[in-house]
mmCIF file of the N, C-alpha and C atoms, coordinates in Angstrom:
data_MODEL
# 
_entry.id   MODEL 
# 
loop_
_atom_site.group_PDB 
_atom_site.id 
_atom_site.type_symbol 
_atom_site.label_atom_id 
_atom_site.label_alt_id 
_atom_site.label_comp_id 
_atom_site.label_asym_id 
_atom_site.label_entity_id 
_atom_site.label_seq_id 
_atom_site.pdbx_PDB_ins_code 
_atom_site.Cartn_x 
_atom_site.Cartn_y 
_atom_site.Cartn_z 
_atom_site.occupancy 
_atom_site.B_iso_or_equiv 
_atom_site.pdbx_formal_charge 
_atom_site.auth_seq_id 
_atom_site.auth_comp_id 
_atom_site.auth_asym_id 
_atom_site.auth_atom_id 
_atom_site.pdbx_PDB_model_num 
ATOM 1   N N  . UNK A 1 1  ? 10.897 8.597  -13.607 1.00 0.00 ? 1  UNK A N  1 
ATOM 2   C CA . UNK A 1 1  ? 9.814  8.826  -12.660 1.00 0.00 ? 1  UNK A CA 1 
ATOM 3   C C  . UNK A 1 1  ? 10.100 8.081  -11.351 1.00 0.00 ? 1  UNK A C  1 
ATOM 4   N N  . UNK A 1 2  ? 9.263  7.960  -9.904  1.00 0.00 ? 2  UNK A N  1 
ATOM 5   C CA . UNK A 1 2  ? 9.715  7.674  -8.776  1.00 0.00 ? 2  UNK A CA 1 
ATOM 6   C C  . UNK A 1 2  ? 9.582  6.187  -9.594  1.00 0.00 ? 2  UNK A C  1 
ATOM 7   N N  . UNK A 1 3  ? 8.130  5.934  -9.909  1.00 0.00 ? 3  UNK A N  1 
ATOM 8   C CA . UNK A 1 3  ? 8.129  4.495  -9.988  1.00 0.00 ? 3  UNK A CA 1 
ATOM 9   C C  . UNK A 1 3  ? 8.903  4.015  -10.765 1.00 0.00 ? 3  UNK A C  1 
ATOM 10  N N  . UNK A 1 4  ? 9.178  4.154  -11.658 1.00 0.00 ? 4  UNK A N  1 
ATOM 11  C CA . UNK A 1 4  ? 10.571 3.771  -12.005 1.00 0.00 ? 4  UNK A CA 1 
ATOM 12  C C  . UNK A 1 4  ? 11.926 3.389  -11.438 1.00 0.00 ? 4  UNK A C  1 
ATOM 13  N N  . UNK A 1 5  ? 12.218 4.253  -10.705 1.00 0.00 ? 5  UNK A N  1 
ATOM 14  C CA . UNK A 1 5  ? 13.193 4.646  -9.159  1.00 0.00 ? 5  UNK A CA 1 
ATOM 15  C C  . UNK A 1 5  ? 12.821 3.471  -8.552  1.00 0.00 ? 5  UNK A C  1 
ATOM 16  N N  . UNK A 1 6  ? 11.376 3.222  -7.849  1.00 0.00 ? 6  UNK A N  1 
ATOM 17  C CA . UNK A 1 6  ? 11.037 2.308  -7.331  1.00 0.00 ? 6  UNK A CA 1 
ATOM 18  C C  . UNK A 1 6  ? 11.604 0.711  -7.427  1.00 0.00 ? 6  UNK A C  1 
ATOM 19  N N  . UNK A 1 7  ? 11.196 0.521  -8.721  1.00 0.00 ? 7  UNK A N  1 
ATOM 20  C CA . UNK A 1 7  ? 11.251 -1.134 -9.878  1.00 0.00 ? 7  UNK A CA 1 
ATOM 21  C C  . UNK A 1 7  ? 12.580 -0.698 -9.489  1.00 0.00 ? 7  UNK A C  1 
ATOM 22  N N  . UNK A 1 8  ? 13.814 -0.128 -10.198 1.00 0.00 ? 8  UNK A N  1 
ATOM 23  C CA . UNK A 1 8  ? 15.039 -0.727 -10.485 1.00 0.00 ? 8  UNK A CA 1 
ATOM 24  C C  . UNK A 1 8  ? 15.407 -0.323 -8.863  1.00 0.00 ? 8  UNK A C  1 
ATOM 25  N N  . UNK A 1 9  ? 15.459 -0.162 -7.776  1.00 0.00 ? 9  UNK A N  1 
ATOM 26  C CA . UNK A 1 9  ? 15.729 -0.336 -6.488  1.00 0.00 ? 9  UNK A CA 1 
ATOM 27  C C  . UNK A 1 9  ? 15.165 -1.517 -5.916  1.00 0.00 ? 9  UNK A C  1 
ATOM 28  N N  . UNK A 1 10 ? 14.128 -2.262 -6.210  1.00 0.00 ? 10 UNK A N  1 
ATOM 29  C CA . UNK A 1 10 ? 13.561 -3.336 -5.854  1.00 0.00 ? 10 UNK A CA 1 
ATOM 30  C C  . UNK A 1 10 ? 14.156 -4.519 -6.852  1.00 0.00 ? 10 UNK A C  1 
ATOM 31  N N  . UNK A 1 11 ? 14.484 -4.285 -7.990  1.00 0.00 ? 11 UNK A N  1 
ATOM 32  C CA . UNK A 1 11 ? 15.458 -5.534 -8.871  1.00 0.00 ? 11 UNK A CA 1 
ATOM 33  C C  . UNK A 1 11 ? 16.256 -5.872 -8.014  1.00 0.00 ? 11 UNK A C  1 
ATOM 34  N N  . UNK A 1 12 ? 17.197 -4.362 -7.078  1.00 0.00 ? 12 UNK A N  1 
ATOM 35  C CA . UNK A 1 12 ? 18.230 -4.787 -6.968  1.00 0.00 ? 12 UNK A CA 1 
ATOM 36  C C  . UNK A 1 12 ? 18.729 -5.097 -5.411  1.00 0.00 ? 12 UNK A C  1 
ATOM 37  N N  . UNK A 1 13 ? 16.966 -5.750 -4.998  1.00 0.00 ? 13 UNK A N  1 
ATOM 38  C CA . UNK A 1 13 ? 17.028 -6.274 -3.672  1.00 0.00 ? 13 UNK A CA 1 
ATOM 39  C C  . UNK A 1 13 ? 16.891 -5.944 -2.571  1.00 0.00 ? 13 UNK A C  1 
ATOM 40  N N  . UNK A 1 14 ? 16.536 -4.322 -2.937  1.00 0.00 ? 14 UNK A N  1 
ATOM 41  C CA . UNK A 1 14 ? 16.182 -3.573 -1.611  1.00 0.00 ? 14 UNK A CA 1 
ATOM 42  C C  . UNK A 1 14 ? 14.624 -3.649 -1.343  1.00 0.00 ? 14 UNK A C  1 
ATOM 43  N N  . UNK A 1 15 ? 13.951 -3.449 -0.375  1.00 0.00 ? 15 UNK A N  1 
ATOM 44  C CA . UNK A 1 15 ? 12.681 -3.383 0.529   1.00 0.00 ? 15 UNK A CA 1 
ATOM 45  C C  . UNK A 1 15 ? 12.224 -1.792 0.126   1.00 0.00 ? 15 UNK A C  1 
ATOM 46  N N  . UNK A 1 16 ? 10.726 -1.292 -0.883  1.00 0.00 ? 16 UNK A N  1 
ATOM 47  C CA . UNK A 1 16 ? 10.636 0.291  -0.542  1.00 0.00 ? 16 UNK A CA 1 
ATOM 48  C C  . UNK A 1 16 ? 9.625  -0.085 -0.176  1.00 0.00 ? 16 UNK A C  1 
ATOM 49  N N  . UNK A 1 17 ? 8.872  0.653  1.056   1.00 0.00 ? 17 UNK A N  1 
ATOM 50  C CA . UNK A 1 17 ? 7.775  1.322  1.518   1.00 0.00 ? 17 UNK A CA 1 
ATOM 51  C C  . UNK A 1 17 ? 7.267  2.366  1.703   1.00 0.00 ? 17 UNK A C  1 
ATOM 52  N N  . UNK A 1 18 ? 8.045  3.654  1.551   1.00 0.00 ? 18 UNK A N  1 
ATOM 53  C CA . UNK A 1 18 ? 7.912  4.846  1.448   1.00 0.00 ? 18 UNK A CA 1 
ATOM 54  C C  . UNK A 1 18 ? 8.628  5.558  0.867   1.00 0.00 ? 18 UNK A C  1 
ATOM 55  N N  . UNK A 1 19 ? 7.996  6.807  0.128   1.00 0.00 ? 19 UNK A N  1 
ATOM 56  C CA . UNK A 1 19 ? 8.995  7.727  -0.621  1.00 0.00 ? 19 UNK A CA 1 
ATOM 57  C C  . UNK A 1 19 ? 8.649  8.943  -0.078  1.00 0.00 ? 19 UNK A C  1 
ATOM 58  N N  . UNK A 1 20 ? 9.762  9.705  -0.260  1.00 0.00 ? 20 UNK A N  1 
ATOM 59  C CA . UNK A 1 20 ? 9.254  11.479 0.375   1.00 0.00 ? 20 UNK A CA 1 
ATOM 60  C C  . UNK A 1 20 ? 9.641  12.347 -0.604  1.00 0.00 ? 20 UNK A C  1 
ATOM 61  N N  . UNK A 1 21 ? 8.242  13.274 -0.799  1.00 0.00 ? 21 UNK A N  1 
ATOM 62  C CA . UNK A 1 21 ? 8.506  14.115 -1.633  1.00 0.00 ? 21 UNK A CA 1 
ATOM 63  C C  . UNK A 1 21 ? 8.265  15.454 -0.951  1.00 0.00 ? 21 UNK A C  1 
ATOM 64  N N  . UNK A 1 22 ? 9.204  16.313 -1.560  1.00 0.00 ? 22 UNK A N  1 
ATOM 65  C CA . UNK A 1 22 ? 9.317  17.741 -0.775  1.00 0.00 ? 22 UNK A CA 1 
ATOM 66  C C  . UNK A 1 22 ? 7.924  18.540 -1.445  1.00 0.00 ? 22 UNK A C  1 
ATOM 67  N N  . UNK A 1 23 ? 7.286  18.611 -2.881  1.00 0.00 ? 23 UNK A N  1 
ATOM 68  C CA . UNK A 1 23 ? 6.459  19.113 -3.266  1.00 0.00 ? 23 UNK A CA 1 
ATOM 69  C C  . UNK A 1 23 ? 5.277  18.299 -3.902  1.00 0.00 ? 23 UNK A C  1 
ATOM 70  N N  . UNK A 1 24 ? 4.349  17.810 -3.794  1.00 0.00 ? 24 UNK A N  1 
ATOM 71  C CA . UNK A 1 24 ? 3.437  16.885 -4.669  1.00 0.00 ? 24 UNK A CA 1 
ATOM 72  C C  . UNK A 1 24 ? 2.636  17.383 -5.340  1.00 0.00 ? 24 UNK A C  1 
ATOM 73  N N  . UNK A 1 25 ? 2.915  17.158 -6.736  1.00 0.00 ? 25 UNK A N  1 
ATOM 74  C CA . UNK A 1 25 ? 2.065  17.925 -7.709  1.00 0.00 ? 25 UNK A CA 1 
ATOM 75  C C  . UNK A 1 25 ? 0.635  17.908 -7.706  1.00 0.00 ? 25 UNK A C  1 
ATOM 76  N N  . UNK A 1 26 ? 0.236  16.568 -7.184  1.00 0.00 ? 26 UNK A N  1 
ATOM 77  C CA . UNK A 1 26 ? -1.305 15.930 -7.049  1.00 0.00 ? 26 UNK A CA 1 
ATOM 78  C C  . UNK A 1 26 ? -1.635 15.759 -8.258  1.00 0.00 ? 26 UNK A C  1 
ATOM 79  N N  . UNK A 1 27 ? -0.618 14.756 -8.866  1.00 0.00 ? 27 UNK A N  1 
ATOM 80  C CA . UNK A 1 27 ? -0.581 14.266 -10.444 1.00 0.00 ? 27 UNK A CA 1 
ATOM 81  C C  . UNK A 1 27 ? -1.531 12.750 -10.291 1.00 0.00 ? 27 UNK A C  1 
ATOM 82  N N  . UNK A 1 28 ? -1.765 12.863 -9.023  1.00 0.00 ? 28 UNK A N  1 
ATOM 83  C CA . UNK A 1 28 ? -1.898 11.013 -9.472  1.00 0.00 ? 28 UNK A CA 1 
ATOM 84  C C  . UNK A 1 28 ? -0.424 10.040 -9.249  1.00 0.00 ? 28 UNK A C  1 
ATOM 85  N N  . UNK A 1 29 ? 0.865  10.632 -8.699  1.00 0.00 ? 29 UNK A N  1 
ATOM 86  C CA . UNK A 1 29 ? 1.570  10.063 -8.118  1.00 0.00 ? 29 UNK A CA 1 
ATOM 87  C C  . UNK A 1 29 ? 1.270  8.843  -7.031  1.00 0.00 ? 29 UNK A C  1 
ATOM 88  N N  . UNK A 1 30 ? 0.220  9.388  -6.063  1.00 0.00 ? 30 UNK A N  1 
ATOM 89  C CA . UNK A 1 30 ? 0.087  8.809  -4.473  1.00 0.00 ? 30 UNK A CA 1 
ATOM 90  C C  . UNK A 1 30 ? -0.268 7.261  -4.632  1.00 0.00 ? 30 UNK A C  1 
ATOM 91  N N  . UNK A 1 31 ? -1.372 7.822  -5.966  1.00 0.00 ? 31 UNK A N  1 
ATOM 92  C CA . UNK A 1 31 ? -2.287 6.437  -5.979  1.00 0.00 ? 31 UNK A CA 1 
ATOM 93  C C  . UNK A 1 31 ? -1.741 5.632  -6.851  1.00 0.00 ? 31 UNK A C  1 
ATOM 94  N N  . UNK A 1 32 ? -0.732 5.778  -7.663  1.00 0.00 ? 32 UNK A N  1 
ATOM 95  C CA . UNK A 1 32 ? -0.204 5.223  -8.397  1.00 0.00 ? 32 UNK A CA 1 
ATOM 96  C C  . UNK A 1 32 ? 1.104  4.165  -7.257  1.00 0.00 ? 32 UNK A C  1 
ATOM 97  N N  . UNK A 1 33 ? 1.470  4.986  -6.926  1.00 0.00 ? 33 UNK A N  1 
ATOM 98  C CA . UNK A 1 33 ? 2.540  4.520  -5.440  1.00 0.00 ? 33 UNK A CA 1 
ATOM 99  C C  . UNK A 1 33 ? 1.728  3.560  -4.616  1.00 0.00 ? 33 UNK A C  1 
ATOM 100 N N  . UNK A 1 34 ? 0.879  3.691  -4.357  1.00 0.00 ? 34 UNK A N  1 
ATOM 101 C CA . UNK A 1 34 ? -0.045 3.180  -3.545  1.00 0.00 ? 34 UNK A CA 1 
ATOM 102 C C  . UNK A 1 34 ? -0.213 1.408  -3.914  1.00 0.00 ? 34 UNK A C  1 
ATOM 103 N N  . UNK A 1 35 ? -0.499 1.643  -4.950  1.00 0.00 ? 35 UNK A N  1 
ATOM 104 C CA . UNK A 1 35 ? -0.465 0.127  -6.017  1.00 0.00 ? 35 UNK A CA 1 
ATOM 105 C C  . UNK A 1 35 ? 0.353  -0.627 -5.841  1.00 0.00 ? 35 UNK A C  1 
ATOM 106 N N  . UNK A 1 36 ? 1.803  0.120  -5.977  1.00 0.00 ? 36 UNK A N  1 
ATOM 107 C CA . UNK A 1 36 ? 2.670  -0.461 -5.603  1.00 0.00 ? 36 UNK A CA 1 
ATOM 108 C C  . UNK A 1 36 ? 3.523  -1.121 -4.683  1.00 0.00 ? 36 UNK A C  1 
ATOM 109 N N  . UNK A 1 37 ? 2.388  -0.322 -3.285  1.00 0.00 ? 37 UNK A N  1 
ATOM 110 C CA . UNK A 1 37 ? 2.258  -0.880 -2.045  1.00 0.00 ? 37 UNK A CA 1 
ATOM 111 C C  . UNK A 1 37 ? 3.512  0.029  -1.025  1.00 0.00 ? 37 UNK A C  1 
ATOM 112 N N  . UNK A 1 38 ? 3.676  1.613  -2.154  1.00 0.00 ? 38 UNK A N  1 
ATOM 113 C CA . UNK A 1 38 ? 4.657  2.607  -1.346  1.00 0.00 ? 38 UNK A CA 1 
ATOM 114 C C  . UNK A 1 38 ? 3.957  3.710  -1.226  1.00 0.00 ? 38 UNK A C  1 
ATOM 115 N N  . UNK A 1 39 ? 3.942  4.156  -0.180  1.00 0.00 ? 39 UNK A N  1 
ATOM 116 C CA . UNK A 1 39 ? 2.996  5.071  1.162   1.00 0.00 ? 39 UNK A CA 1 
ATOM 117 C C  . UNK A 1 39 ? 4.102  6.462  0.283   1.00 0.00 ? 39 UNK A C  1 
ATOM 118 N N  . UNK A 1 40 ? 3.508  7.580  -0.424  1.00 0.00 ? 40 UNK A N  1 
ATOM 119 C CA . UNK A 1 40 ? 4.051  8.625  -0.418  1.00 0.00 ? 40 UNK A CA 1 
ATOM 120 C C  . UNK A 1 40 ? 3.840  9.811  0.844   1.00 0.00 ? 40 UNK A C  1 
ATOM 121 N N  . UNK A 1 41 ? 5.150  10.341 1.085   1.00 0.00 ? 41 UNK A N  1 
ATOM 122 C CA . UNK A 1 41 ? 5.322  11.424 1.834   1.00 0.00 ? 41 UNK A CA 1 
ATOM 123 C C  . UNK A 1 41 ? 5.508  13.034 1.200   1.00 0.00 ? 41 UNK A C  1 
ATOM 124 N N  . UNK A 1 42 ? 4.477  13.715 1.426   1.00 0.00 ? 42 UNK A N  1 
ATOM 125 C CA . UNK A 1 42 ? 4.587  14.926 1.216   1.00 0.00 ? 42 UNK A CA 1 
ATOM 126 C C  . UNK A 1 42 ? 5.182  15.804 2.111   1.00 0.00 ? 42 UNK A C  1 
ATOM 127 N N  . UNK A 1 43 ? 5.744  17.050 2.152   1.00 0.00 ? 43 UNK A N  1 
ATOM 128 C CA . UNK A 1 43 ? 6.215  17.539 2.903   1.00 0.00 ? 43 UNK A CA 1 
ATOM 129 C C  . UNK A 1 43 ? 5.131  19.213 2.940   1.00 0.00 ? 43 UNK A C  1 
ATOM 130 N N  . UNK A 1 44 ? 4.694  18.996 1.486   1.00 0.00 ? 44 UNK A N  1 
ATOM 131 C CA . UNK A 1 44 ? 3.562  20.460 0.918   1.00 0.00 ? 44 UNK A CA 1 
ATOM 132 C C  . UNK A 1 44 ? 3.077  19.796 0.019   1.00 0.00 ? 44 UNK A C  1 
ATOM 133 N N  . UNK A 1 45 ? 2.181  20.391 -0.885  1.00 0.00 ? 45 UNK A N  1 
ATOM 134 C CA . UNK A 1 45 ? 1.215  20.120 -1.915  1.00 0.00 ? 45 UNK A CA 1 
ATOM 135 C C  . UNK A 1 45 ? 2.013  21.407 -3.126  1.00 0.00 ? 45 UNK A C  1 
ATOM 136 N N  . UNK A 1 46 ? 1.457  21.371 -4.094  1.00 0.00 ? 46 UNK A N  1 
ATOM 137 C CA . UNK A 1 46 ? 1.617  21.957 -4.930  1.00 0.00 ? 46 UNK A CA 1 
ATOM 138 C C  . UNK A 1 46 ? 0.536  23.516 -4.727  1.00 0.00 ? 46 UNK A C  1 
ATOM 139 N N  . UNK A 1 47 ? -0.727 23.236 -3.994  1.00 0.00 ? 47 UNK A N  1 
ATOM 140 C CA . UNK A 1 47 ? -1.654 23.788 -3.631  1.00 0.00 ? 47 UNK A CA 1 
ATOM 141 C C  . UNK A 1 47 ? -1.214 25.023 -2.554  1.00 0.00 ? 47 UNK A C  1 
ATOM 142 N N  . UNK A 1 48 ? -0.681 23.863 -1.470  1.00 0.00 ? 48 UNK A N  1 
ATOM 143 C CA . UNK A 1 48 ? -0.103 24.351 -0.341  1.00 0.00 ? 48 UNK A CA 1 
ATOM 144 C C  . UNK A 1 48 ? 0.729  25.493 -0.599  1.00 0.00 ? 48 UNK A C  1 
ATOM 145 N N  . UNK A 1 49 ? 1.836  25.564 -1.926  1.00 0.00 ? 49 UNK A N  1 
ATOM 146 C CA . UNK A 1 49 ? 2.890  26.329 -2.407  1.00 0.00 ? 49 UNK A CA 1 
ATOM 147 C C  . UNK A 1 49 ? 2.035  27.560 -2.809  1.00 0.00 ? 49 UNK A C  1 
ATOM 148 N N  . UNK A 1 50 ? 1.444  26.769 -4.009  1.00 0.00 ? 50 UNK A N  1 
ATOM 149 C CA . UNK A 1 50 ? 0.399  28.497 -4.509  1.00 0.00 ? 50 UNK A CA 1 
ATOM 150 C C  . UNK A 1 50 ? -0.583 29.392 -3.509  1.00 0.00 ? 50 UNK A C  1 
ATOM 151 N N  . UNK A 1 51 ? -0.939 28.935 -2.988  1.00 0.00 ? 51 UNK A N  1 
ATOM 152 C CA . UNK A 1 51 ? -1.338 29.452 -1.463  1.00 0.00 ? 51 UNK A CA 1 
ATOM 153 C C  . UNK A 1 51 ? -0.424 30.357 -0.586  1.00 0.00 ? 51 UNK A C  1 
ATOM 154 N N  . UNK A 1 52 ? 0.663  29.848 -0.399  1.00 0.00 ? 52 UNK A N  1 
ATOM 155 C CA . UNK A 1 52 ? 1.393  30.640 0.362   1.00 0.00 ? 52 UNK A CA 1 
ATOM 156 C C  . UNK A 1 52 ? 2.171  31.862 -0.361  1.00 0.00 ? 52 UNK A C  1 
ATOM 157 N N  . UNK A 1 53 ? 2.178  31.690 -1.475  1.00 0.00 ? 53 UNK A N  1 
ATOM 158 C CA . UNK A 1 53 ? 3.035  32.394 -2.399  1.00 0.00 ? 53 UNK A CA 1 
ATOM 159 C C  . UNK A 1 53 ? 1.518  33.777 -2.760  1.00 0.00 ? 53 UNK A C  1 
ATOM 160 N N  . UNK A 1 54 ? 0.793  33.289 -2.830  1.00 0.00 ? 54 UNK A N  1 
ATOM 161 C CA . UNK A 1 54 ? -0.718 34.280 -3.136  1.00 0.00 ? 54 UNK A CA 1 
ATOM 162 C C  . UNK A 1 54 ? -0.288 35.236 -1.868  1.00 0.00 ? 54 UNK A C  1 
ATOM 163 N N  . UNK A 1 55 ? -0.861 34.236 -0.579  1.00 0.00 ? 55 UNK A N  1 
ATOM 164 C CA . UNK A 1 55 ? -0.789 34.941 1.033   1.00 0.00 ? 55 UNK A CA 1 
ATOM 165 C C  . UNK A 1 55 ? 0.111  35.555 1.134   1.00 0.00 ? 55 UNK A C  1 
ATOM 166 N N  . UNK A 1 56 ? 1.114  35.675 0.395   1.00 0.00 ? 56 UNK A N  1 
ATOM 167 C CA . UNK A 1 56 ? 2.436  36.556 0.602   1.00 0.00 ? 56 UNK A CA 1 
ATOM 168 C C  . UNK A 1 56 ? 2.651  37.306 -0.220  1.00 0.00 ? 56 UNK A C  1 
ATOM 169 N N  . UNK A 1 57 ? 1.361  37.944 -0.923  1.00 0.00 ? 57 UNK A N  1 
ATOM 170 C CA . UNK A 1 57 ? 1.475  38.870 -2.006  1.00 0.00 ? 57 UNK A CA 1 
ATOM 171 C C  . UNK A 1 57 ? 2.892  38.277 -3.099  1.00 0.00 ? 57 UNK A C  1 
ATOM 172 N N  . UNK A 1 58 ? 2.681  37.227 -3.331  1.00 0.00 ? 58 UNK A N  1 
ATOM 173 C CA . UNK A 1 58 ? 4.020  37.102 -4.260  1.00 0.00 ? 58 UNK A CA 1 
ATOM 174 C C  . UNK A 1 58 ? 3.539  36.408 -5.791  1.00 0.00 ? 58 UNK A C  1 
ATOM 175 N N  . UNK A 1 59 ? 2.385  36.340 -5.768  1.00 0.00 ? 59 UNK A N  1 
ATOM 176 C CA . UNK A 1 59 ? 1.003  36.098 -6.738  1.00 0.00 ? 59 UNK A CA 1 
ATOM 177 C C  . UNK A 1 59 ? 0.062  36.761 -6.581  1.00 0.00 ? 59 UNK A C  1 
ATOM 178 N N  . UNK A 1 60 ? -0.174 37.534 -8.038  1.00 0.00 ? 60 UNK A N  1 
ATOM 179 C CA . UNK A 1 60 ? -1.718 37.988 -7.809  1.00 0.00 ? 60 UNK A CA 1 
ATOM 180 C C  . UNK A 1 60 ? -2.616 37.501 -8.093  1.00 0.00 ? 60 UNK A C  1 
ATOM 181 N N  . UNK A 1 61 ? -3.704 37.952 -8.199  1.00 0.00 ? 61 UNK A N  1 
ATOM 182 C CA . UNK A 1 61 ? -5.528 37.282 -8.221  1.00 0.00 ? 61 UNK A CA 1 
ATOM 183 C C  . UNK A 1 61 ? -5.461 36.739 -9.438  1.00 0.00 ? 61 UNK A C  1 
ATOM 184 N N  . UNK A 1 62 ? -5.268 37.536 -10.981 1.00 0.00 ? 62 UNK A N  1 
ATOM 185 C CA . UNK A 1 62 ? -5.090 37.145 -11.950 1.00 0.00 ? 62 UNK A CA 1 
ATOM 186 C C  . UNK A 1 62 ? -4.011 35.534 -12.432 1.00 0.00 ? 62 UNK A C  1 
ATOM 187 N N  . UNK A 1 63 ? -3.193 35.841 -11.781 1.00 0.00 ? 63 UNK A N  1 
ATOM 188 C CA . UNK A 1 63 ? -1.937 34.602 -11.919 1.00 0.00 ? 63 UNK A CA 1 
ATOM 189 C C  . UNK A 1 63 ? -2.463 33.542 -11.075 1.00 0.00 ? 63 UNK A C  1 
ATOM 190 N N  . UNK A 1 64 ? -3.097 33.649 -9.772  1.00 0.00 ? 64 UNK A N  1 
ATOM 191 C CA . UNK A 1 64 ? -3.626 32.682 -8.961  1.00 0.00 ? 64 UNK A CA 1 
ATOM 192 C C  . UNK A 1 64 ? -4.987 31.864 -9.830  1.00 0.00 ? 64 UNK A C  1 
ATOM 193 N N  . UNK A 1 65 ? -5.723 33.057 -10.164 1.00 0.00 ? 65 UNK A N  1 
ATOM 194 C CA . UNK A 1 65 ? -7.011 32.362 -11.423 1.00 0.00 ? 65 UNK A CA 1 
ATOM 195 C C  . UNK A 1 65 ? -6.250 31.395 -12.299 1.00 0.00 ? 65 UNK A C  1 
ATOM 196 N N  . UNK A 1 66 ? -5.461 32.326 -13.218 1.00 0.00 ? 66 UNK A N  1 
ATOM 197 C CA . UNK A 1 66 ? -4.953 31.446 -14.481 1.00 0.00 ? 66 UNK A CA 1 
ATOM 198 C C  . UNK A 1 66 ? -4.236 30.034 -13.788 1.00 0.00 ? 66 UNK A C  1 
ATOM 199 N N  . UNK A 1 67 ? -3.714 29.896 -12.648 1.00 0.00 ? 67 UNK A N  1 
ATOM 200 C CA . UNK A 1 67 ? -2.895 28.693 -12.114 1.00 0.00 ? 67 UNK A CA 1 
ATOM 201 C C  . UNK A 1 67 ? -3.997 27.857 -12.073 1.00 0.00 ? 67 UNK A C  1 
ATOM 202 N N  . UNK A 1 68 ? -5.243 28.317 -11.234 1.00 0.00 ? 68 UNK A N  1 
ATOM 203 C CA . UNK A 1 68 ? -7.048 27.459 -10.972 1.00 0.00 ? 68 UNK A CA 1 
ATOM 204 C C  . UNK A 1 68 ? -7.336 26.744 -12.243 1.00 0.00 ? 68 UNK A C  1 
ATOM 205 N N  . UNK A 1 69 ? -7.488 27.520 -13.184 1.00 0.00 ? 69 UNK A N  1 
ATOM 206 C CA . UNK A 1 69 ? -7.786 27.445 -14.391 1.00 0.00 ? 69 UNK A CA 1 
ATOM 207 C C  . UNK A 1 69 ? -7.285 26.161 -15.030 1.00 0.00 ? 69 UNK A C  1 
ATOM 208 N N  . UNK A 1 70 ? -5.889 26.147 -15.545 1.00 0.00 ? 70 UNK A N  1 
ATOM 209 C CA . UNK A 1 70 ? -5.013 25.780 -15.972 1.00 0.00 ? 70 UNK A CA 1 
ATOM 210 C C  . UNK A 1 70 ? -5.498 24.225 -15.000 1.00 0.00 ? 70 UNK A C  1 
ATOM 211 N N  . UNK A 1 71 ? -5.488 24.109 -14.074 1.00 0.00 ? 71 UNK A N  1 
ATOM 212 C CA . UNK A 1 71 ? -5.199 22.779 -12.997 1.00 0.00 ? 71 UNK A CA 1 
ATOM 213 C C  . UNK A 1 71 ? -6.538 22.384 -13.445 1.00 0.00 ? 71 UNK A C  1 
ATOM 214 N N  . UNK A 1 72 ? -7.478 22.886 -13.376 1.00 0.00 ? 72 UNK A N  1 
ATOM 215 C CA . UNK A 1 72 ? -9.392 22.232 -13.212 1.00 0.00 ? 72 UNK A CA 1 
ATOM 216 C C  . UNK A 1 72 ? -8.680 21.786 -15.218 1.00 0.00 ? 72 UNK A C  1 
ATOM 217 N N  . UNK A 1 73 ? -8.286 22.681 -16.554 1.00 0.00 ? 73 UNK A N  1 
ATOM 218 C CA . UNK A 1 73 ? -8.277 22.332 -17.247 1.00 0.00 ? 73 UNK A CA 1 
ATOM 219 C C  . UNK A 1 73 ? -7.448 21.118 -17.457 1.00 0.00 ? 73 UNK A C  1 
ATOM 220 N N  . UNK A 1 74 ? -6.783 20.425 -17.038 1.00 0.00 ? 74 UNK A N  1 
ATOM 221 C CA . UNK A 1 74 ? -6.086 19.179 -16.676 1.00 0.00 ? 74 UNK A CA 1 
ATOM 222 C C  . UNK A 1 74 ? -6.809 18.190 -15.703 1.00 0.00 ? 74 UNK A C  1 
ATOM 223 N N  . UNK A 1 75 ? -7.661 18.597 -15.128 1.00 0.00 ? 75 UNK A N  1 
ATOM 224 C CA . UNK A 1 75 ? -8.370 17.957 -14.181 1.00 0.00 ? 75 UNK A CA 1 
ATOM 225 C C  . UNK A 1 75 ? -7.762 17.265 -12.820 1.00 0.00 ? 75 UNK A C  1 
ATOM 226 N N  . UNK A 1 76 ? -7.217 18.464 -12.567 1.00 0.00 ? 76 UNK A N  1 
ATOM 227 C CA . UNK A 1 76 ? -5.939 18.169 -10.968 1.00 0.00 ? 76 UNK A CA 1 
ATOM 228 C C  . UNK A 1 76 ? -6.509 18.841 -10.315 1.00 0.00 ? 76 UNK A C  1 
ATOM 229 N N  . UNK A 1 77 ? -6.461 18.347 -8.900  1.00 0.00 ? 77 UNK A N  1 
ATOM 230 C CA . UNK A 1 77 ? -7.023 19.001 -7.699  1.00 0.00 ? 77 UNK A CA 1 
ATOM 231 C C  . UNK A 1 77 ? -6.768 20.460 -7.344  1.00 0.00 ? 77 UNK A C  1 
ATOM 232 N N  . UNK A 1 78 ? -7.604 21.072 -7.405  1.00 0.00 ? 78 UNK A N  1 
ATOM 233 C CA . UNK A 1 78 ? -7.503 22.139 -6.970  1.00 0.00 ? 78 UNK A CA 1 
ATOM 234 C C  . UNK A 1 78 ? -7.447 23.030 -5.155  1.00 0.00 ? 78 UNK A C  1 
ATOM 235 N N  . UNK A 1 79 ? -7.973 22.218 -4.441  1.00 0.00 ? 79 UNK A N  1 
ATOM 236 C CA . UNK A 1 79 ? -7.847 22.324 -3.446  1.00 0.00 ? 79 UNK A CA 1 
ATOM 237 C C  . UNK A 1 79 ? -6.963 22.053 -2.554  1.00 0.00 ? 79 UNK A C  1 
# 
């Protein structure tokens, strides 16, 4: 995991303050990072992705529901 990544880069004497991630699941990563006193960088959301992929007819209504679904049943942001 990052934080993991994190700890053994900081054993080995380096300074982290930020990490960048190209997609963020909105797992509870940020705030977890956060603790640790490293500022995550998103580049999109996971949200952001299913969104654009819907808007581009490349998901339909049904697959976009079941994705809603699926996320509220895990209790991840949906928005």
């Amino acid at each position: 995991s990052l934080s993991n990544t994190i700890n053994v880069i900081r054993e080995n004497g380096a300074i982290v303050r930020d990490a960048v991630a190209i997609i963020s699941r909105l797992e509870g990563a940020e705030e977890k990072l956060q603790k640790m006193g490293v500022r995550l960088i998103a580049i999109a959301t996971i949200n952001d992705l299913i969104n654009a992929l819907y808007d581009k007819g490349l998901l339909d209504r049904n697959t976009l529901e079941e994705i809603i679904k699926q996320k509220v049943d895990q209790g991840l942001e949906t928005d």
